[in-house]
N, C-alpha and C positions, 0 to 999 in steps of 0.2 A: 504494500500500500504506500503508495507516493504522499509523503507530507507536505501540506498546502503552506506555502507562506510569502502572503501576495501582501502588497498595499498597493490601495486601489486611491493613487494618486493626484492633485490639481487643487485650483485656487476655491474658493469657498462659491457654491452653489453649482457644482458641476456635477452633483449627483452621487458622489464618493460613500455616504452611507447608504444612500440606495443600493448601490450597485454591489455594495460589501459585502450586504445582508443576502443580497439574492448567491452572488458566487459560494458565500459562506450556505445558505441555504443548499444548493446542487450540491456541492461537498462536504455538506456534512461537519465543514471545519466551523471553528468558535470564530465569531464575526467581534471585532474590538470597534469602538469609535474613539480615533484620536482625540479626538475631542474631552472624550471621560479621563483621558491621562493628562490634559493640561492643570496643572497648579489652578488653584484657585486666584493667585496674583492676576498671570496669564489672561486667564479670561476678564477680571475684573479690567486687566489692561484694554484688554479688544474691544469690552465691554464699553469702555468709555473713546472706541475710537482711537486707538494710540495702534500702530503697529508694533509685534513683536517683533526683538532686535535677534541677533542670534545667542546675547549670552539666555536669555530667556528660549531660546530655542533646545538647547544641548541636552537639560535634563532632558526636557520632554522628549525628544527623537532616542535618547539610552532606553529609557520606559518603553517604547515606540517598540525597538530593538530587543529587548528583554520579553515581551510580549510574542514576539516572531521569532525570538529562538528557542519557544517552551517547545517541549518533544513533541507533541501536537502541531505544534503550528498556529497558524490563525490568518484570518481574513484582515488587515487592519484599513479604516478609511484614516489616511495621514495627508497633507498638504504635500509633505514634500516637496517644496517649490523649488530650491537648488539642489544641483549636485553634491554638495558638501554634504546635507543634510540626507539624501537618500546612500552615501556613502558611510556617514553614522551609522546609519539603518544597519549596511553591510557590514560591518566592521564586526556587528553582537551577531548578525541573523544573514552570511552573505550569501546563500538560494536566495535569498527575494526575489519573486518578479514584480515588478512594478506595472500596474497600469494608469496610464493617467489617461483622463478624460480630459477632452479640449472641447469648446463650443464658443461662439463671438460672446464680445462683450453684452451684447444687448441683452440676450438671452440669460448672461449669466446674471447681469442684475436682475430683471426681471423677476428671477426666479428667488434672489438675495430678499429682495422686497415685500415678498409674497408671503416670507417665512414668519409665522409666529412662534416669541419666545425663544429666541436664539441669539446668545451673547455675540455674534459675530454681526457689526452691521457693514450694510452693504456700500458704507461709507471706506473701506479699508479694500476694496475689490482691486479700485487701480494698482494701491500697493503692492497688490498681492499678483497681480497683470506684470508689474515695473519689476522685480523679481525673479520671476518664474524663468527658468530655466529648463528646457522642452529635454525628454529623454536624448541621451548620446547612443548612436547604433553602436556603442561598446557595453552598453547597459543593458543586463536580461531584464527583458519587457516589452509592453506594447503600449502604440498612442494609439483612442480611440473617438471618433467624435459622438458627443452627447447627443446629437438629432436624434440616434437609433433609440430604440426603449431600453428600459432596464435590463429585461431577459434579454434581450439582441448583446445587450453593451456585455451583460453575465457571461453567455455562453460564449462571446468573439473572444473574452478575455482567459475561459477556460482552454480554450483550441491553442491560443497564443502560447499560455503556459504549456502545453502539450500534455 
């Protein structure tokens, strides 16, 4: 039995715990939301519109990392926006594959806006656009675009992983 250990990558509102839950669903593996591993600071920071720096990054991508190398495995939705930071990743947990979801701007606020109850607002999108650092074809993983549904994005991302 192949141990799953994916994070399902991109900037906030691109569907990344949607699509965790579904792959973690097909597989059976434990589905994490990066989200529930950030520090209570962390959020209170997003909370009020501040973007995260990287020293507030470090913990949370080790947690990230420690998460992805339990003997199981697990599905994680993480940002991952730089390479640095998906290289953290690697460093506790280095099988990952990474998917990251891409889709325009428009959409992705759109969809930021739409959310209720969610410490991330849709005020910090650009930052996280002005960042984002797109998969390297030396990186195991796949980019996929959000138009498709959840299950399409689930199962494109299970075939990629092999």
């Amino acid at each position: 039995m192949t141990i799953m250990r994916m994070v399902v990558m991109g900037v906030s509102g691109c569907g990344k715990s949607s699509v965790g839950e579904a792959i973690a669903r097909l597989t059976s593996a434990q589905f994490v939301d990066g989200d529930d591993l950030h520090p209570e600071a962390n959020k209170a920071k997003m909370g009020a519109g501040i973007p995260l720096d990287d020293n507030d990054r470090w913990p949370w991508l080790d947690l990230v990392g420690e998460v992805l190398a339990n003997p199981e495995g697990a599905v994680v939705a993480c940002s991952a926006l730089k390479r640095a930071y998906r290289d953290r990743i690697r460093s506790v947990a280095p099988d990952t594959v990474f998917v990251h979801l891409i889709g325009p701007r428009e959409l992705l606020w759109e969809r930021m806006t739409a959310r209720k109850n969610h410490f991330m607002p849709a005020s910090l999108l650009d930052s996280q656009l002005a960042i984002l650092e797109p998969l390297g074809a030396d990186e195991n993983g796949v980019t996929l675009p959000i138009t498709a549904s959840v299950k399409a994005l689930a199962m494109a991302a299970l075939a990629a992983a092999g």
